[in-house]
N, C-alpha and C positions, 0 to 999 in steps of 0.2 A: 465575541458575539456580534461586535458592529460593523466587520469586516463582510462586505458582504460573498466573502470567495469562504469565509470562517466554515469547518465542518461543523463544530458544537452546531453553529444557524443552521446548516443545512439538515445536519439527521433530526433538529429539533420541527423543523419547519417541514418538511417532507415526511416523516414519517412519526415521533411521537404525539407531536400535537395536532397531528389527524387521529389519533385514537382517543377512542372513546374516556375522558377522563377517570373511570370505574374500574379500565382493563387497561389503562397506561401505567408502564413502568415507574413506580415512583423513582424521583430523580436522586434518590440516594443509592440507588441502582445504577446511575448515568456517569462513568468516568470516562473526563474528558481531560488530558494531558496540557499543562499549562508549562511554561517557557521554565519555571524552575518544578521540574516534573516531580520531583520526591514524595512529594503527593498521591500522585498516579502511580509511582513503582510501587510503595507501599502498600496500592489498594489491589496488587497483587497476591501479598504476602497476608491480608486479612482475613485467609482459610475461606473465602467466597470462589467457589468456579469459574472459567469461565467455557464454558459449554462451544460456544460459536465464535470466532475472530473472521469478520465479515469484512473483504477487500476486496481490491480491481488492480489490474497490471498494467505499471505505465509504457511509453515507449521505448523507457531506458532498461525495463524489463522488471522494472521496481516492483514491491506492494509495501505499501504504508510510507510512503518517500525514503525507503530502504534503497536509494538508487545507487549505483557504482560509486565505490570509494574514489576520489578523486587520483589521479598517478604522478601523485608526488613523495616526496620524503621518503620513506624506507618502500615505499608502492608504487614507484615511478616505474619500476622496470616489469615487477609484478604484482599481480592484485593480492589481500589477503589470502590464506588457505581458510575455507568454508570455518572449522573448528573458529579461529578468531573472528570472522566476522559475523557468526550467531553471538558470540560474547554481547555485540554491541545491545546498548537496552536505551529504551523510550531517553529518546532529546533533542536538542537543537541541532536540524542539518539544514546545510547550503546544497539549493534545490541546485540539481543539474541544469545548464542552458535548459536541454531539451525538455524535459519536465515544466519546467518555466514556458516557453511555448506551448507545451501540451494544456496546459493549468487554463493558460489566454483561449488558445484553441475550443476546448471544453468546457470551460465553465465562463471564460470572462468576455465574451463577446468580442475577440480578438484583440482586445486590450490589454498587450504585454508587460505597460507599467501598472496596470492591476494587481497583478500578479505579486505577491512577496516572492524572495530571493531567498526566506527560509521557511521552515514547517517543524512543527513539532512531528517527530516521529517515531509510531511506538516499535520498537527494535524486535531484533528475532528473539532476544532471553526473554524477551515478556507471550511473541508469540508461538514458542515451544511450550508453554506453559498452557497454551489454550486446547482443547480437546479434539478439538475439530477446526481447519481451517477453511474457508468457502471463499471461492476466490470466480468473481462475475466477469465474466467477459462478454461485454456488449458491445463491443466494434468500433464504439467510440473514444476508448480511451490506450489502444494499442492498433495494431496494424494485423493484418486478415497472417503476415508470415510471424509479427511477431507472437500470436496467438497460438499457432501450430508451434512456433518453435520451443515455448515453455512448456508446451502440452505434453511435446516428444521430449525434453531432456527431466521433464518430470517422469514421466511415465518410465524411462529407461534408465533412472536415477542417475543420471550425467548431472555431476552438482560442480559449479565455477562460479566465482564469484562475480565474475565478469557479466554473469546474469544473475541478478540477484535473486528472482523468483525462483532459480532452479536447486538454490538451498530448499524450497521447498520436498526437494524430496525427500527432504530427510527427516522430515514430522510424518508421524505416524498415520496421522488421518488427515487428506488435504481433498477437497471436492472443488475443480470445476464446473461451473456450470456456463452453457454458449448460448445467447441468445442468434439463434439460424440464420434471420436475416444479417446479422450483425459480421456474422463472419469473415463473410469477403471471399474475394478469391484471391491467387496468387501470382495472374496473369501481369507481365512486363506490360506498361501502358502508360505512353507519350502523352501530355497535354498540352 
């Protein structure tokens, strides 16, 4: 929570404790994944719902810092097949360079030693479990092709791991939503 990049501060500060204390979520309702998660996977298993798993797609094609296994060890040559890499669930990963600069880019005022080099991240066996998946794309945290491009291998269930958002196709209910301005275009453009 003293971190000031921390999501706990951010959803806490942005959006529960702008609500009406009468109609806020009590925070035994609030599970937020700590560095030894067992916790968090548990409060899976507690026979509680979870209706909405509410996310954004980074540039690495990520959601929930779910980004590309790195290509080494038995994955050097190639990536997981989708099957094992929904296995993975809620833990400690080592952020991609790129995500790392995305993190500085968007939230840290260009400040890349800001930025941690890890994140807790809640895996796909926890977000197969969720009913519905809602995934925002506002133009700020991917690129006007990367957007189209998870749009279409979602939509046409082309799932590789190599883009991690495109296991998304294979949850039963996943909803984009585009804010219009945010989009972009896809014009080649020197600067």
């Amino acid at each position: 929570m003293s971190h000031p990049l921390s999501f706990e501060r951010c959803d806490r500060e942005l959006c529960f404790s702008r609500i009406r204390k009468e109609l806020r979520m009590p925070d035994a309702h609030l599970h937020f994944p700590k560095a030894d998660t067992a916790v968090y996977r548990q409060s899976w298993n507690a026979g509680v719902r979870c209706a909405v798993m509410q996310g954004g797609q980074g540039d690495v094609k990520h959601w929930a810092f779910n980004d590309p296994l790195p290509r080494r060890g038995r994955h050097k040559d190639q990536p997981p097949a989708p099957a094992e890499y929904r296995k993975l669930t809620t833990r400690v990963v080592n952020l991609h360079p790129l995500t790392i600069a995305q993190n500085a880019r968007t939230s840290g005022g260009g400040n890349i030693s800001l930025v941690p080099t890890e994140a807790i991240s809640v895996g796909p066996a926890e977000t197969w479990q969720a009913e519905k998946v809602s995934i925002w794309q506002a133009g700020m945290h991917d690129n006007p092709f990367g957007q189209r491009l998870t749009t279409w291998m979602i939509a046409n269930k082309i799932v590789d791991t190599a883009v991690p958002m495109s296991l998304l196709a294979e949850h039963p209910n996943v909803q984009f939503n585009f804010y219009r301005k945010g989009l972009g275009v896809c014009d080649v453009e020197m600067h």
